[in-house]
C-alpha positions in Angstrom: -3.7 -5.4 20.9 -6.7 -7.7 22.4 -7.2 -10.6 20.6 -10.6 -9.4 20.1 -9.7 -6.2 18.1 -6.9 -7.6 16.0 -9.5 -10.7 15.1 -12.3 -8.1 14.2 -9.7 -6.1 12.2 -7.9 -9.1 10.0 -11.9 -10.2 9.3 -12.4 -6.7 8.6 -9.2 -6.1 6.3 -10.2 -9.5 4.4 -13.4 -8.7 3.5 -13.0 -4.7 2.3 -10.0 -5.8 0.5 -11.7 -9.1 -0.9 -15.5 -7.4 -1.3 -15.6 -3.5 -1.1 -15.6 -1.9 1.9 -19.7 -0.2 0.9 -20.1 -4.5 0.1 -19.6 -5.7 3.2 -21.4 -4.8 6.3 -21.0 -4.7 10.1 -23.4 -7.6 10.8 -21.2 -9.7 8.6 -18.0 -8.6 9.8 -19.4 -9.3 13.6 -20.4 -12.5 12.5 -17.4 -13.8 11.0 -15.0 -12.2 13.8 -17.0 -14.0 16.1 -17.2 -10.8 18.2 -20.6 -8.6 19.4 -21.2 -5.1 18.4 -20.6 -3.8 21.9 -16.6 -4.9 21.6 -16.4 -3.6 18.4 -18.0 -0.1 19.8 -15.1 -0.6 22.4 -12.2 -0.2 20.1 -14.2 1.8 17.0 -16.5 4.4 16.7 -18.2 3.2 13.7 -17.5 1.5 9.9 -15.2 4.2 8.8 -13.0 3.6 12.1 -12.9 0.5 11.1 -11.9 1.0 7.4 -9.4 3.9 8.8 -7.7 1.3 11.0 -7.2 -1.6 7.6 -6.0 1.0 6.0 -3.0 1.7 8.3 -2.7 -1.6 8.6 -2.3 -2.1 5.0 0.2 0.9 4.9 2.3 -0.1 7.7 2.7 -3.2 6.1 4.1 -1.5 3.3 6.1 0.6 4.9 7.7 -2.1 6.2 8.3 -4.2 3.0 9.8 -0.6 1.8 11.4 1.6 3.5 12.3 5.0 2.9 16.3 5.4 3.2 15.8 8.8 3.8 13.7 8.4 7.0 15.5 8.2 10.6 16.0 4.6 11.7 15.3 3.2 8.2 17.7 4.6 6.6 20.0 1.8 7.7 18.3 0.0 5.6 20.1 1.6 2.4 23.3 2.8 3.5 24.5 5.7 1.5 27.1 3.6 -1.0 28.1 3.4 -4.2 25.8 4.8 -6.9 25.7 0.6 -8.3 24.5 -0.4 -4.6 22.2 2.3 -4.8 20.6 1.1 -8.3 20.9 -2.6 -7.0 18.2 -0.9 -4.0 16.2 0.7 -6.3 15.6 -2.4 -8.6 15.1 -5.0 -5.4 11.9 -1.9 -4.5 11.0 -2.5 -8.3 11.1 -5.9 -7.6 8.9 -5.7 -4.7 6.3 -4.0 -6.0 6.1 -6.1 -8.8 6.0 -9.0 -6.8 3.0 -7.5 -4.8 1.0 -7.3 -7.8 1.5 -10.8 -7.9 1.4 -12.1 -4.6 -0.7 -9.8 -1.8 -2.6 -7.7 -4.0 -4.1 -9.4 -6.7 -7.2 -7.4 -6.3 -5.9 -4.2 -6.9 -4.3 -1.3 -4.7 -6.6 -1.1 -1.4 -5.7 2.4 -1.0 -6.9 3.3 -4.5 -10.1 0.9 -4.1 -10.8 2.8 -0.9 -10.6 5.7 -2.9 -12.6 5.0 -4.5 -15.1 4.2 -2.1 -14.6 7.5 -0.1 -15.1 10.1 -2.7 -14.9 13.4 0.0 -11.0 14.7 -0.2 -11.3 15.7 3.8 -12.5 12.2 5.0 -10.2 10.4 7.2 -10.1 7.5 4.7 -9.0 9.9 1.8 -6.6 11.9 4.0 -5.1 8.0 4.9 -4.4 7.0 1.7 -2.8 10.8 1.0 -0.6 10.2 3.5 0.4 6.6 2.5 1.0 7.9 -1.7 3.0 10.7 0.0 5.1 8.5 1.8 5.6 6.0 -1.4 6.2 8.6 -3.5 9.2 9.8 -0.7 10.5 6.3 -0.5 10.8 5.9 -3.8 12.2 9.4 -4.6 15.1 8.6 -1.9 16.0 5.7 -3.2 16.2 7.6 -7.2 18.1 10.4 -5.6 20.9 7.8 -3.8 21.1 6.2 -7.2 21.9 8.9 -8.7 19.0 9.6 -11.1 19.2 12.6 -13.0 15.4 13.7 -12.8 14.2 12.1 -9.3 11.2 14.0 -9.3 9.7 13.0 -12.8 10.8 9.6 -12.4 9.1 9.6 -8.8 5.7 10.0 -10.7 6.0 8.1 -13.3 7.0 4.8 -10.6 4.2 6.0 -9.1 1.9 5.7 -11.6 3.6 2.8 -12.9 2.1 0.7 -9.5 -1.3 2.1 -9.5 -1.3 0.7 -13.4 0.5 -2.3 -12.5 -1.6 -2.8 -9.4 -5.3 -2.2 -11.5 -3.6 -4.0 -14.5 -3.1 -7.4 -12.2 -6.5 -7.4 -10.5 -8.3 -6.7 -14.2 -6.4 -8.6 -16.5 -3.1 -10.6 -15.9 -0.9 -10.3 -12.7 2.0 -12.1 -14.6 1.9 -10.0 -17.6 0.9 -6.7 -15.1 4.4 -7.9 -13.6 6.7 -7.7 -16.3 4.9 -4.9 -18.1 6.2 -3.0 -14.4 9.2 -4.3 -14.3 10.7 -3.5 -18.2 9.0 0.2 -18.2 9.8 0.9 -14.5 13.6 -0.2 -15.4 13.5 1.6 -18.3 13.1 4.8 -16.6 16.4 5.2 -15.2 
């Protein structure tokens, strides 16, 4: 990646995330990159390009902090062993997710702020943040069905929603408290 693109998208990603993606404009985002519209043309076709490509940045990131044991490669990560390993697994993603409320996003979940944002279902931005809740809700379910839960598939949703609370609940009232509110309902669930 050219040092010009990647500078262009951490500015980018830092301001949407910080701001609102509709906040911030592409004058600003220019200006602080310190790059000119023609190099931004050259690797984006426009804003929601743009916005498309923090997004994937934001779920490759997390794809990375998580892995799904169920997916090629990654499943190395969680070997299939004993169903106390397993829960051990499970609890460290708990773990991590409540730390991410904490730690990277204390402004909420961007995927559900860009959501927001990009009201039409069929927009690349929605159909981005589709595929990134489909994948959570995989890597999650994986790691329910190795430990042995009884209901993976209800249990799957309600994690789910757990983080989207957990993530709006840190960014509007108290990240600490948003935390352990995760942690004790999340644990409670299997």
């Amino acid at each position: 990646m050219s040092e010009a693109r990647e500078r262009l998208l951490r500015v980018a990603s830092e301001l949407f995330y910080r701001e609102g993606i509709t906040r911030v404009g592409i004058d600003r985002i220019l200006r602080e990159a310190g790059v000119t519209r023609a190099t931004m043309y050259r690797y984006f076709d426009g804003k929601e390009q743009l916005v498309a490509a923090y997004l994937r940045r934001e779920d490759e990131a997390l794809r990375a902090a998580f892995p799904d044991p169920s997916r090629g490669t990654q499943a190395e990560a969680l070997p299939r062993t004993s169903p106390e390993q397993s829960r051990a697994a499970l609890d460290e993603l708990l773990v991590g997710i409540a730390d991410d409320v904490v730690r990277h996003h204390d402004r909420g979940c961007p995927f559900i702020n860009a959501a927001a944002e990009y009201p039409d279902p069929d927009s690349e931005v929605r159909r981005i943040v589709r595929a990134h809740r489909d994948w959570f809700a995989s890597a999650v379910r994986s790691r329910l069905a190795l430990a042995g839960a009884p209901d993976p598939d209800t249990t799957t949703a309600a994690i789910v929603l757990l983080r989207d609370g957990a993530l709006v609940g840190g960014y509007l009232d108290d990240p600490a408290t948003a935390r352990t509110a995760f942690l004790a309902t999340a644990r409670a669930l299997f």
